[in-house]
N, C-alpha and C positions, 0 to 999 in steps of 0.2 A: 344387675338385679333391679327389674321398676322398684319404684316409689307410689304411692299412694297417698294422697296428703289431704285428710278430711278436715273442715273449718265451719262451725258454725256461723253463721254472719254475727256481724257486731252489733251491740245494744241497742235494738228501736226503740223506737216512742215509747209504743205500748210496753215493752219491757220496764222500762222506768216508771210507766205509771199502771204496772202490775195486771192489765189488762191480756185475757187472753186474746191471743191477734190470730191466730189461722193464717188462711188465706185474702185476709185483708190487709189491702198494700201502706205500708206506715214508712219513714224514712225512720235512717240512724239516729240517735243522737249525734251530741258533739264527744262524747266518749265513745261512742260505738264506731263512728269514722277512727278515731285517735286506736282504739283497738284493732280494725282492721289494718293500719298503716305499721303498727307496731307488729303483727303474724309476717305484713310482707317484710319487714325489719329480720323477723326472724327464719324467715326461706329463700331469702337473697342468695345464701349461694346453691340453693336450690334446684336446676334448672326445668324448667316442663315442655312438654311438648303439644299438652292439651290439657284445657280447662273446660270444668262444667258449672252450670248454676242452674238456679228454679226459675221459674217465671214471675219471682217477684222483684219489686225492687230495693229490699232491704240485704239481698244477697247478693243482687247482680251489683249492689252498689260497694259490697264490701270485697267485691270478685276486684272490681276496678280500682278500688284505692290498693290492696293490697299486690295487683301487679305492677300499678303506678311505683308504690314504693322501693317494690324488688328493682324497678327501670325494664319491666320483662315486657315484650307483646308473644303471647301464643294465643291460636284458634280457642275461640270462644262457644259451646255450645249452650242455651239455654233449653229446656223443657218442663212443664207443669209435671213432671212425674216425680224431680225431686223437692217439691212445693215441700210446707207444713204440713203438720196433720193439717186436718178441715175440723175446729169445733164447734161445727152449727151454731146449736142457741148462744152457747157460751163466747161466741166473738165479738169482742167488744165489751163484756162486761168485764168489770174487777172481780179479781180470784176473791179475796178478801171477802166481799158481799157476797159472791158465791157460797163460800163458805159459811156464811153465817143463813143462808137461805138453806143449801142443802146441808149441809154437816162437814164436818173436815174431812172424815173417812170417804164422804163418798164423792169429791170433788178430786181429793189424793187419787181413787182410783182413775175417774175419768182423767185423768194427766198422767200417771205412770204408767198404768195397767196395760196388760199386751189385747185384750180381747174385748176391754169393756168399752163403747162408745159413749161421748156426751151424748145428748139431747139431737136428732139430726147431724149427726159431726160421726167422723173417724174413730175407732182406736189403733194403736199402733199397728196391730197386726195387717187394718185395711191399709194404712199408708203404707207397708210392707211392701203389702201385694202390688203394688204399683210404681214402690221403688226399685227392690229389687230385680224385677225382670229385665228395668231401664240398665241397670248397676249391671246385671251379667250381662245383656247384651251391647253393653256401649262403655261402660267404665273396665270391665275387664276384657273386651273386646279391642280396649286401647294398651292394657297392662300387656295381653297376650302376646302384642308385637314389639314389647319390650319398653314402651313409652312411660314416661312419668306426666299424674295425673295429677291433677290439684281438681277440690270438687269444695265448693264454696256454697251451703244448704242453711240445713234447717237444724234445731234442733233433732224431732223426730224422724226426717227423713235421713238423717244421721246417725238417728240412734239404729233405725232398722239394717242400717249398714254396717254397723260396729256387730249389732245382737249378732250376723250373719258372720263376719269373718272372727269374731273372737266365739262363736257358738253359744252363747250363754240360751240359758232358757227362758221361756217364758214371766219366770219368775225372778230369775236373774237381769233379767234389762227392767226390773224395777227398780233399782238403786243405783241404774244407768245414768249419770245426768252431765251433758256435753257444755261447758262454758263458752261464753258466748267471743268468739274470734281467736279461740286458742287453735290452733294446729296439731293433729293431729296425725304421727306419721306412721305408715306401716310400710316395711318390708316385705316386697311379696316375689314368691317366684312368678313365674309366666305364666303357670297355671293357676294362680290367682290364692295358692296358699299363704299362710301368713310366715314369714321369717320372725321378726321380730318389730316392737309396738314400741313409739314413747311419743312422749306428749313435752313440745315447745313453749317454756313459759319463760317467764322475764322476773325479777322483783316485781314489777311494779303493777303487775295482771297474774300474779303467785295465789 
């Protein structure tokens, strides 16, 4: 039975200093390296056949510490499809000031919400549209022939792949929120339905 194994990349810059980042290329910190070494710690006996990542490099970077850790090399595909959302104006700025510019409510929606977009930026549903077509035809295109996939993303372009195989709704992938370098395993037959879910934590990333 494949495997499925989703991983937000690990703590960038801007995570730490609360900035929303998009599509703007930032590196890890030194806990966000230390979290991705510690997911490959916990998929070591794991084995995959193929790996995917976005086209940035806070995830291509946490693709490589965490195969480095397992000791694994498998094919590598990158593509901008499973990128971040895109948050236009809000890239670069602090949530915080945002918040105090626009209001809490309506910064919370531009970040959870399935349909609402920032300012020139995404909402989830646009990242969707652009993730999942990649996800069926290349991530279960890999499941289908029985392979295990490791996919090393983004927050949201994770979350549109979670909403999709656990079905939640529109409403329910608001209280969806993916931590940053945990693993995430699903059980899937070949046809790409879900068997069974759990999520890889440690004490020390609990």
């Amino acid at each position: 039975m494949p495997l499925l194994v989703l991983v937000r990349h690990g703590q960038s810059l801007w995570n730490l200093e609360n900035r929303f980042t998009g599509w703007v290329d930032v590196p890890l910190t030194a806990k966000g390296e230390s979290e991705a070494r510690r997911a490959g710690e916990l998929l070591k006996e794991t084995p995959f056949q193929v790996a995917y990542t976005s086209g940035l490099t806070r995830a291509q970077r946490t693709l490589e510490l965490i195969l480095d850790s397992m000791g694994a090399s498998v094919p590598v595909i990158k593509d901008i499809a499973l990128n971040e959302r895109h948050y236009g104006d809000l890239q670069g700025m602090n949530k915080d000031d945002m918040r105090k510019q626009y209001g809490e409510e309506q910064v919370h929606i531009w970040r959870r919400s399935f349909d609402v977009p920032p300012p020139n930026g995404e909402a989830l549903k646009n990242t969707a549209e652009r993730t999942l077509p990649f996800f069926e035809r290349c991530v279960l295109g890999d499941i289908r022939q029985g392979k295990n996939v490791l996919v090393v993303a983004h927050g949201n372009s994770n979350r549109s792949i979670v909403m999709q195989l656990d079905k939640l709704s529109p409403q329910e992938v608001l209280e969806l929120n993916l931590e940053t370098g945990v693993p995430l395993v699903y059980d899937l037959t070949e046809s790409g339905e879900v068997v069974s879910k759990k999520i890889l934590s440690s004490p020390s990333y609990a």
